[in-house]
MARFIFI-209859 format. One record per residue: x, y, z of N, C-alpha, C in turn; residue number from 1; residue in one letter. Coordinates in pm, 1 decimal, padded with zeros to 6 digits. Example, Ala and Ser with C-alpha at 12.3 -4.5 7.8 and 13.67 -1.06 7.14 Angstrom:
<n.u->01319.0, n.v->-00569.0, n.w->00780.0, ca.u->01230.0, ca.v->-00450.0, ca.w->00780.0, c.u->01320.0, c.v->-00330.0, c.w->00780.0, n->1, res->A> $
<n.u->01285.0, n.v->-00225.0, n.w->00708.0, ca.u->01367.0, ca.v->-00106.0, ca.w->00714.0, c.u->01290.0, c.v->00003.0, c.w->00787.0, n->2, res->S> $
This chain:
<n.u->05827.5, n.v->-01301.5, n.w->03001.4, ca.u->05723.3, ca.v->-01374.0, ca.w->02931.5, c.u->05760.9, c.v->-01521.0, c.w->02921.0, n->1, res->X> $
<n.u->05699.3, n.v->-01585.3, n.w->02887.0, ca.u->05686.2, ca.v->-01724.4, ca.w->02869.3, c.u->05689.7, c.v->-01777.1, c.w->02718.8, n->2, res->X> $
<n.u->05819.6, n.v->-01840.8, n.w->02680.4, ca.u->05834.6, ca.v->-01827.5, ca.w->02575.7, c.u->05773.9, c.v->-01984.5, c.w->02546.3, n->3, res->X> $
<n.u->05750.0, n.v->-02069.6, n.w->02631.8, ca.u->05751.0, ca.v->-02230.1, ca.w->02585.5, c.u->05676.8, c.v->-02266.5, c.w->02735.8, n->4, res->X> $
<n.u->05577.2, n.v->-02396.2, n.w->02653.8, ca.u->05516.1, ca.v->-02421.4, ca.w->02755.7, c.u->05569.7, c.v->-02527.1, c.w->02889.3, n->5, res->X> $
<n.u->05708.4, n.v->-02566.9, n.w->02888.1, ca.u->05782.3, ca.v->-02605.4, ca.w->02976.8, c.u->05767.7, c.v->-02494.9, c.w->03122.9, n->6, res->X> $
<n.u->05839.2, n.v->-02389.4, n.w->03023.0, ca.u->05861.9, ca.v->-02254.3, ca.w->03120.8, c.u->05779.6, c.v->-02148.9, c.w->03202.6, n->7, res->X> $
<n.u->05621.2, n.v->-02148.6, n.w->03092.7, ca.u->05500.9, ca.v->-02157.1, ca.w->03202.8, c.u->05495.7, c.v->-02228.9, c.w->03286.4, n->8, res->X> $
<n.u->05462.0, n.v->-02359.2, n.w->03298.7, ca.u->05454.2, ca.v->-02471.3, ca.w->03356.1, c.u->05542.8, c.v->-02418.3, c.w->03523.9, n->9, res->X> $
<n.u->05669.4, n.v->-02396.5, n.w->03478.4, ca.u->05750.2, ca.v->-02375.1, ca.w->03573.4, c.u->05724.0, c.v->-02243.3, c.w->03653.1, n->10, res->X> $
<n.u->05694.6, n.v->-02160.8, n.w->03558.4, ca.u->05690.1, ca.v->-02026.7, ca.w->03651.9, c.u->05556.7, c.v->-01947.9, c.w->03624.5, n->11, res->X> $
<n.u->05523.4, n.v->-02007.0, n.w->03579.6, ca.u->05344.6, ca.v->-01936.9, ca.w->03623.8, c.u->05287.4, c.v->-01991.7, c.w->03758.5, n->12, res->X> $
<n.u->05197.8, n.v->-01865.1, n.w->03814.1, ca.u->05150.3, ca.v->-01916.1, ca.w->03965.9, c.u->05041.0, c.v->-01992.9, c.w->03931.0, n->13, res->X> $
<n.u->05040.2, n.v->-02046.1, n.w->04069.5, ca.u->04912.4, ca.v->-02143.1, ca.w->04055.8, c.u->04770.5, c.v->-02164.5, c.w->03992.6, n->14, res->X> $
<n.u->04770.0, n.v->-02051.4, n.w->04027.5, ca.u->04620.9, ca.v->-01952.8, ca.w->03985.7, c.u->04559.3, c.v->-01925.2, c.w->03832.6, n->15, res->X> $
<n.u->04740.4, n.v->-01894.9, n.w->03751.8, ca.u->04711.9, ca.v->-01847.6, ca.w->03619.0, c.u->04729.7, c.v->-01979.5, c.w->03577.8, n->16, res->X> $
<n.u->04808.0, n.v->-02091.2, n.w->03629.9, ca.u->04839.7, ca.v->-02257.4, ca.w->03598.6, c.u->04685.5, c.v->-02325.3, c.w->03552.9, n->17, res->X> $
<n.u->04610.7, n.v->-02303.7, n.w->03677.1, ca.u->04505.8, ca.v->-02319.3, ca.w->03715.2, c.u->04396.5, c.v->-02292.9, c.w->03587.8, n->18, res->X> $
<n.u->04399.6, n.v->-02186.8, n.w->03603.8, ca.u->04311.3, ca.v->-02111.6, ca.w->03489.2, c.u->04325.9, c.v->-02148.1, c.w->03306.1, n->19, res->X> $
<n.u->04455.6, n.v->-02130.1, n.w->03276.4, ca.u->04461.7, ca.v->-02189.8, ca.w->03181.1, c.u->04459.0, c.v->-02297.6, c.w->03135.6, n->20, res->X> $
<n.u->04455.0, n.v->-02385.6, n.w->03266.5, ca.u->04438.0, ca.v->-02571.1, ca.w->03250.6, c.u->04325.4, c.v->-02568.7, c.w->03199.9, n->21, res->X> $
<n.u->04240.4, n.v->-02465.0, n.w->03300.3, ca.u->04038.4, ca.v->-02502.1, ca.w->03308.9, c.u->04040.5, c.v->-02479.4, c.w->03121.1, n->22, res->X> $
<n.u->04074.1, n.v->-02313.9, n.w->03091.1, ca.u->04051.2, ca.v->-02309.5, ca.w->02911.2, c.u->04081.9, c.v->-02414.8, c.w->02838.1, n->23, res->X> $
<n.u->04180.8, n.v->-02512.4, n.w->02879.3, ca.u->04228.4, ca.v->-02611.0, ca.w->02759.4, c.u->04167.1, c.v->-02665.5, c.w->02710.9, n->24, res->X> $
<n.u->04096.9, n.v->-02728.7, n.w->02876.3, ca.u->04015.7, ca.v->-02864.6, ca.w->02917.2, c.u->03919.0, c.v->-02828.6, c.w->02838.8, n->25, res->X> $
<n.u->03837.0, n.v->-02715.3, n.w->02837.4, ca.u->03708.5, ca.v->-02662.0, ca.w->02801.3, c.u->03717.0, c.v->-02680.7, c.w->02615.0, n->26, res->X> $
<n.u->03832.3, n.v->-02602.2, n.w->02588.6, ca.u->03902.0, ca.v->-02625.9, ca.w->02439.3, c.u->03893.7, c.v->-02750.5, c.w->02362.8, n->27, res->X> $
<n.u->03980.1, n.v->-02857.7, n.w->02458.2, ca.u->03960.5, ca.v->-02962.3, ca.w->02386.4, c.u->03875.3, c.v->-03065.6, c.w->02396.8, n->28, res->X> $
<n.u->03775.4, n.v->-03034.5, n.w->02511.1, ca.u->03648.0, ca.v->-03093.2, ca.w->02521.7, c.u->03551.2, c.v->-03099.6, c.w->02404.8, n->29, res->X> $
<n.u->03590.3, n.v->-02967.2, n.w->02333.0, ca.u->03469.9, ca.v->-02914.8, ca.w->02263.4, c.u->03354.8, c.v->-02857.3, c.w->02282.3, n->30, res->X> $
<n.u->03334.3, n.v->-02841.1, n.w->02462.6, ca.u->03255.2, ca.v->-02768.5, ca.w->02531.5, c.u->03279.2, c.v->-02617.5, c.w->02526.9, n->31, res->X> $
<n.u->03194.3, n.v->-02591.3, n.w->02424.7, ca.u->03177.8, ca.v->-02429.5, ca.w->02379.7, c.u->03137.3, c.v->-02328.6, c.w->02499.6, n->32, res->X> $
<n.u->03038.2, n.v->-02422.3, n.w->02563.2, ca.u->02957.9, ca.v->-02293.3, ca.w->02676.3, c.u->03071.9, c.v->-02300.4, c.w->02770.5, n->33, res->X> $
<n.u->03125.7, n.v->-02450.8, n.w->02779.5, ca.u->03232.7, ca.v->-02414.5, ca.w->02966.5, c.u->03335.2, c.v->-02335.5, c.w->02875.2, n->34, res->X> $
<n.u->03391.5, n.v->-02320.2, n.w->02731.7, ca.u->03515.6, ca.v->-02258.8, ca.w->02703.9, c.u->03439.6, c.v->-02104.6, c.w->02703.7, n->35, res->X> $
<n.u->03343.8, n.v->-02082.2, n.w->02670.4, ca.u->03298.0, ca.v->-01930.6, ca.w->02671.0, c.u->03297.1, c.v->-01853.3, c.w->02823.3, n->36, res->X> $
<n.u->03214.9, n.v->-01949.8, n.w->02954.3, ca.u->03194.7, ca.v->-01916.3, ca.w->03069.0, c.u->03385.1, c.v->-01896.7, c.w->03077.0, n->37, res->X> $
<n.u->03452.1, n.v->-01973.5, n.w->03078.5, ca.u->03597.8, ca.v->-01951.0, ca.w->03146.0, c.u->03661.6, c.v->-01812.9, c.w->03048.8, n->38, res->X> $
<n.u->03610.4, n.v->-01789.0, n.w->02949.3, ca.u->03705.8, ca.v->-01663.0, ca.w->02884.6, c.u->03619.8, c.v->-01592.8, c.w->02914.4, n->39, res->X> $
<n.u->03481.0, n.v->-01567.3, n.w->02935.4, ca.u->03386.3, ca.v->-01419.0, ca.w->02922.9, c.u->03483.7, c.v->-01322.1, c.w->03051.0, n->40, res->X> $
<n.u->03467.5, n.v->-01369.5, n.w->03149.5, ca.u->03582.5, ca.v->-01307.1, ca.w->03291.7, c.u->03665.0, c.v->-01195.0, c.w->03201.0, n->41, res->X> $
<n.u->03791.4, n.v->-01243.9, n.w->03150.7, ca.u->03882.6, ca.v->-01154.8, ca.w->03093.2, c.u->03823.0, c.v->-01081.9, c.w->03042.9, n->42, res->X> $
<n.u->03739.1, n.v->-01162.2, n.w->02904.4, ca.u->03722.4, ca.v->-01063.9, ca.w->02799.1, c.u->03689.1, c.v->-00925.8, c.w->02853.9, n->43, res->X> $
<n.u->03558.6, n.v->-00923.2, n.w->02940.0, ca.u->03494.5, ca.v->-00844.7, ca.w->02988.0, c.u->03571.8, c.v->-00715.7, c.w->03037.6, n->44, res->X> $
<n.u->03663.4, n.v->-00771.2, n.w->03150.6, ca.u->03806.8, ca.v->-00733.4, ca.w->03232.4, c.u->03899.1, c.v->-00629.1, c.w->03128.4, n->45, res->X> $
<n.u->03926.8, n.v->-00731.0, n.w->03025.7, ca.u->04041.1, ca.v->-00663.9, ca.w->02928.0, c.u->03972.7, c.v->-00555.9, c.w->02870.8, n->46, res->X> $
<n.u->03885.1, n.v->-00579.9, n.w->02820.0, ca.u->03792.0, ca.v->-00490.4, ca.w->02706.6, c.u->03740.7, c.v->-00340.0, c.w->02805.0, n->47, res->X> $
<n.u->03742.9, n.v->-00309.8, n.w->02934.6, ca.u->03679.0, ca.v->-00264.7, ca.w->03039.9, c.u->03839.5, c.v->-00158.8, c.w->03062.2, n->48, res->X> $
<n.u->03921.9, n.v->-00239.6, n.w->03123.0, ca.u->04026.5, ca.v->-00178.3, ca.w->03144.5, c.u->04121.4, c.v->-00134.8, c.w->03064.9, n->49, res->X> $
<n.u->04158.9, n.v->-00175.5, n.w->02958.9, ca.u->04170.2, ca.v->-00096.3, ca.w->02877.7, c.u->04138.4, c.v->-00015.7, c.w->02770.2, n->50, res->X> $
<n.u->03997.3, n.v->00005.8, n.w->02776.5, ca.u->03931.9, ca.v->00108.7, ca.w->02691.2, c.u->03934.2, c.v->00214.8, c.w->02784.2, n->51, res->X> $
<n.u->03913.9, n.v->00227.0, n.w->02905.9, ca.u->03942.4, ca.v->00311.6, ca.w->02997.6, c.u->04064.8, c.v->00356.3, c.w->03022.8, n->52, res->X> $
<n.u->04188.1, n.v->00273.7, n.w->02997.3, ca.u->04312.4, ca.v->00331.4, ca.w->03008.0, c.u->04361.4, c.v->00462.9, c.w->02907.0, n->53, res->X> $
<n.u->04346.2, n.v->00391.2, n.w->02816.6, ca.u->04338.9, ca.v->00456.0, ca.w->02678.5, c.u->04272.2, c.v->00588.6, c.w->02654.1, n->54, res->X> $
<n.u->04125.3, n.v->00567.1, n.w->02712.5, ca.u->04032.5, ca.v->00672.4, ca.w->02737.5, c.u->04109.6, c.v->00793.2, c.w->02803.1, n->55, res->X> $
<n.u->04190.1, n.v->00742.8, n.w->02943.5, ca.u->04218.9, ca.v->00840.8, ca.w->03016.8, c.u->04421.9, c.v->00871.6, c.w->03018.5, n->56, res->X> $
<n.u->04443.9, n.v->00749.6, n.w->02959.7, ca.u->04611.4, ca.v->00773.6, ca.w->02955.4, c.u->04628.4, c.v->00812.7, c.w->02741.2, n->57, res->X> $
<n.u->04514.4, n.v->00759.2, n.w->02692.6, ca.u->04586.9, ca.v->00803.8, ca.w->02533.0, c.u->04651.4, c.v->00638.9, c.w->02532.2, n->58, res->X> $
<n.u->04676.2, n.v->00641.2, n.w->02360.8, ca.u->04731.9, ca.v->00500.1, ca.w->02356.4, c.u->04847.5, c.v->00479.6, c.w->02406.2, n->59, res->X> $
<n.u->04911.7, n.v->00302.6, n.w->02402.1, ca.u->05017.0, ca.v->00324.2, ca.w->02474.2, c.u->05132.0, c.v->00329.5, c.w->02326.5, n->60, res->X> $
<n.u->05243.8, n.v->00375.2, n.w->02420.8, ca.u->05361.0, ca.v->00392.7, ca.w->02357.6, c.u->05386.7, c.v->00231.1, c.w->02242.8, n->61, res->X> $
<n.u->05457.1, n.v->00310.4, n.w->02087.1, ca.u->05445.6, ca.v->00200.5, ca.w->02028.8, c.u->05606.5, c.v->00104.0, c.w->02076.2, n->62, res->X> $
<n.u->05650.2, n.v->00163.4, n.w->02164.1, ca.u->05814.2, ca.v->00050.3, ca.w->02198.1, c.u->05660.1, c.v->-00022.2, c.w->02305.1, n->63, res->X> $
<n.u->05580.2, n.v->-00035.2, n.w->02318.5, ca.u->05479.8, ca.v->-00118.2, ca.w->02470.5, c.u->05498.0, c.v->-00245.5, c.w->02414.3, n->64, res->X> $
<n.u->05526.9, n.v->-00336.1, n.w->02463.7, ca.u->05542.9, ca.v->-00465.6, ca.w->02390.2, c.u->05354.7, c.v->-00500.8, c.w->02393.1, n->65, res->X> $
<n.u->05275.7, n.v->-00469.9, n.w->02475.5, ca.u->05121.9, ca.v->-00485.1, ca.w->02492.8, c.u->05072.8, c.v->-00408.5, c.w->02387.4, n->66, res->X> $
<n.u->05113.4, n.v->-00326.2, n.w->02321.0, ca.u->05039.4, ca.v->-00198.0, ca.w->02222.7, c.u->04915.6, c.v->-00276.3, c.w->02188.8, n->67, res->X> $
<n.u->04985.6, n.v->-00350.3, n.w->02070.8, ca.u->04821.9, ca.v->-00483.0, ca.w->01990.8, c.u->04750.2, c.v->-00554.6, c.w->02045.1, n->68, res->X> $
<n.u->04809.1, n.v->-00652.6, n.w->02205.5, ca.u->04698.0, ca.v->-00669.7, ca.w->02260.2, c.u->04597.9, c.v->-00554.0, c.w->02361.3, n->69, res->X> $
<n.u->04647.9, n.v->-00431.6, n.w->02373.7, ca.u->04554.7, ca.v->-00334.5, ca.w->02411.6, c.u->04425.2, c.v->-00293.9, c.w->02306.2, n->70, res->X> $
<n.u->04533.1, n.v->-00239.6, n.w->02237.3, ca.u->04463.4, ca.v->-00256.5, ca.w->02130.4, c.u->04381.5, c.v->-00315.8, c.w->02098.5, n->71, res->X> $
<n.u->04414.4, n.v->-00407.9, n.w->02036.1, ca.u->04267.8, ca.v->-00512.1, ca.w->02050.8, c.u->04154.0, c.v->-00522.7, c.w->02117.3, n->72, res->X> $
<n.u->04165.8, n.v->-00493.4, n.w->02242.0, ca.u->04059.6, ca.v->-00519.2, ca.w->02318.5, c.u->04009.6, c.v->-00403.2, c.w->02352.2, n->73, res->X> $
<n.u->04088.6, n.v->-00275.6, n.w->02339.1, ca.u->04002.6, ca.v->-00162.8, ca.w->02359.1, c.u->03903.3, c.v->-00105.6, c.w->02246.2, n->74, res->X> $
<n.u->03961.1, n.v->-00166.8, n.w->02103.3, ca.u->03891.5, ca.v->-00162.3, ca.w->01985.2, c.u->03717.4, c.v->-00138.9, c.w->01997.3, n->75, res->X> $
<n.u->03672.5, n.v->-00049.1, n.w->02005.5, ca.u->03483.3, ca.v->-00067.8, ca.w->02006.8, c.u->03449.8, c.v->-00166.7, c.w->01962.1, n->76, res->X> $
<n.u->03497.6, n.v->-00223.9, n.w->01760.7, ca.u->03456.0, ca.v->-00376.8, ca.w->01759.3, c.u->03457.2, c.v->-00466.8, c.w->01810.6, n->77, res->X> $
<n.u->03562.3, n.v->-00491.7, n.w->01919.9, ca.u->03576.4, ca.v->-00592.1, ca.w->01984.6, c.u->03440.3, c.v->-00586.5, c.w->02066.4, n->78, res->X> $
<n.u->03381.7, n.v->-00499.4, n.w->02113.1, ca.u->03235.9, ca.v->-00497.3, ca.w->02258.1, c.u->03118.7, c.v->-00611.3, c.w->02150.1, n->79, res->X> $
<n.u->03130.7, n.v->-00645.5, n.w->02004.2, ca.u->03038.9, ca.v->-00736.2, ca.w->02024.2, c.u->03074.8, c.v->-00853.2, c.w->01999.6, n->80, res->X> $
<n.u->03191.5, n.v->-00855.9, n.w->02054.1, ca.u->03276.2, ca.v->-01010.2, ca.w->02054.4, c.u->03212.1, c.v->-01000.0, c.w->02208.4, n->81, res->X> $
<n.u->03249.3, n.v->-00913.0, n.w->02288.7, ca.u->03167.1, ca.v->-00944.7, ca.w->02429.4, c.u->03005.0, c.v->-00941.8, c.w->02436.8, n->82, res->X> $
<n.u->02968.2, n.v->-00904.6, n.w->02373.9, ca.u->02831.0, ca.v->-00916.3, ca.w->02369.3, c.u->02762.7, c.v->-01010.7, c.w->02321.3, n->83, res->X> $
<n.u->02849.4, n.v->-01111.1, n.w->02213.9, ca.u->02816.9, ca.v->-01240.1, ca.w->02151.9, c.u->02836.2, c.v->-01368.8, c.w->02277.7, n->84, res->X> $
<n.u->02932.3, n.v->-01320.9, n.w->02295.9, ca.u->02984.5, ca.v->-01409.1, ca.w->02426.8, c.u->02880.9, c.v->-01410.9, c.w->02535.6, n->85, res->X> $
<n.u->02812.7, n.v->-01290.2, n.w->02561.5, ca.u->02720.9, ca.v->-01278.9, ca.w->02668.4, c.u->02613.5, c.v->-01366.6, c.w->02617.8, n->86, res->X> $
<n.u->02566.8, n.v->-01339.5, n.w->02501.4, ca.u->02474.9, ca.v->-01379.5, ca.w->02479.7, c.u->02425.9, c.v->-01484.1, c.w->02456.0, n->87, res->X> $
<n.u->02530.3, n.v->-01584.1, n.w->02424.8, ca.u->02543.9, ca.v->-01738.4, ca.w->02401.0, c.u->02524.0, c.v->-01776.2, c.w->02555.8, n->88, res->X> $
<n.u->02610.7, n.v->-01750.1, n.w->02626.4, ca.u->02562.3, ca.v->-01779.6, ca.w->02798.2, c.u->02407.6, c.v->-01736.8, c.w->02859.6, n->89, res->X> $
<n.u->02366.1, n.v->-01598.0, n.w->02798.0, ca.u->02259.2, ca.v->-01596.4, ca.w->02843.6, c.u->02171.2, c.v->-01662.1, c.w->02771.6, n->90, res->X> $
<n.u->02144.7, n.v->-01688.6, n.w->02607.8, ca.u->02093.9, ca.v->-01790.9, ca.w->02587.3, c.u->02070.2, c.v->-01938.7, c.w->02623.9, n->91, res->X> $
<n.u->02165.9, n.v->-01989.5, n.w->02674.6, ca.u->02188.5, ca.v->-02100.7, ca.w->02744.1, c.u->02114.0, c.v->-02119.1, c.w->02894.9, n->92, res->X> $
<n.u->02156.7, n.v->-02000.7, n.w->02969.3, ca.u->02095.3, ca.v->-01989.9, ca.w->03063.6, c.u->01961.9, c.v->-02000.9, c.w->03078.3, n->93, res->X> $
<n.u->01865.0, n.v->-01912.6, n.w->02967.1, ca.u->01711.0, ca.v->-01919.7, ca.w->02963.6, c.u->01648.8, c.v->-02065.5, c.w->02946.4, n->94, res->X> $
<n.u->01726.7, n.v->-02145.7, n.w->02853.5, ca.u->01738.2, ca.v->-02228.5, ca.w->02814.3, c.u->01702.5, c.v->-02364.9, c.w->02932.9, n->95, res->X> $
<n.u->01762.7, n.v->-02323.8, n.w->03018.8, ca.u->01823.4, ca.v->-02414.8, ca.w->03126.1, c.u->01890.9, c.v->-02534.5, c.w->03115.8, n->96, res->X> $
<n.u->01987.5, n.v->-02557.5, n.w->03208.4, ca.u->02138.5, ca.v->-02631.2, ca.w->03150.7, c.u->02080.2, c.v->-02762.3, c.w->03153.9, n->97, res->X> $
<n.u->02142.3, n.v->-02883.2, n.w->03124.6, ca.u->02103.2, ca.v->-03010.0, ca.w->03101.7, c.u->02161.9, c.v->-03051.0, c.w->03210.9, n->98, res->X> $
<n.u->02129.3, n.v->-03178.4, n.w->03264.5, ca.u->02159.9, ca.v->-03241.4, ca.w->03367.7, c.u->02330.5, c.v->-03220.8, c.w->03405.1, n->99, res->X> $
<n.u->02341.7, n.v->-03299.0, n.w->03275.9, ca.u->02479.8, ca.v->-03313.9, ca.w->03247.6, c.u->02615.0, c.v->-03180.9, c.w->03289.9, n->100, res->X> $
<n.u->02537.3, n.v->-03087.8, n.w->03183.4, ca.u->02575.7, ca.v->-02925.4, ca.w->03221.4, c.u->02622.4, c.v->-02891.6, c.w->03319.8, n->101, res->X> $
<n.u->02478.6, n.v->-02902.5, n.w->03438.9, ca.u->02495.2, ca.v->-02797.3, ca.w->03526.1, c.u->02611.8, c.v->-02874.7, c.w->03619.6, n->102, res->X> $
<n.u->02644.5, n.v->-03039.0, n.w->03602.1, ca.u->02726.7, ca.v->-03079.8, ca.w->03701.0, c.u->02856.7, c.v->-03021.5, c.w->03704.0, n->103, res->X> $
<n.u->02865.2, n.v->-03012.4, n.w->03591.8, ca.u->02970.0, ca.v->-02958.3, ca.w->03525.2, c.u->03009.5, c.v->-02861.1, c.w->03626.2, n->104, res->X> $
């Protein structure tokens, strides 16, 4: 794991480098819809795969260093944290984006 953000920096691949740059940017923009569009992906992902794990393996072992974030996301409450999330994007979407937005 990555205890400090030096050591990400250093040994995270490009991809996850990448990705978490885009959330920051979105973060400290204050751009709610680009920080929602860049997390809905996971959420969706996490919340999907491991409610299904769980479903079909049982929870995981409590030595799992992941237990709580499985947890978490396999939680049923969590589906309308994804469904809020959807819905702010699809609101937006009907909406249609602003000039500005869609350059984005």
């Amino acid at each position: 794991l990555y205890r400090d953000e030096a050591t990400f920096e250093l040994k995270a691949s490009p991809v996850t480098f990448a990705y978490t740059n885009l959330l920051l940017q979105a973060a400290w923009a204050g751009d709610r819809l680009l920080a929602i569009a860049a997390a809905l992906p996971c959420q969706v992902l996490y919340e999907y795969v491991f409610s299904k794990a769980i479903q079909v393996y049982g929870p995981p072992k409590d030595n799992n260093p992941y237990k709580k974030f499985m947890m978490e996301y396999a939680n049923p409450e969590n589906h309308a944290v994804t469904l809020m999330m959807e819905g702010i994007l699809d609101s937006e979407a009907a909406n249609g984006l602003s000039t500005a937005k869609a350059q984005r």
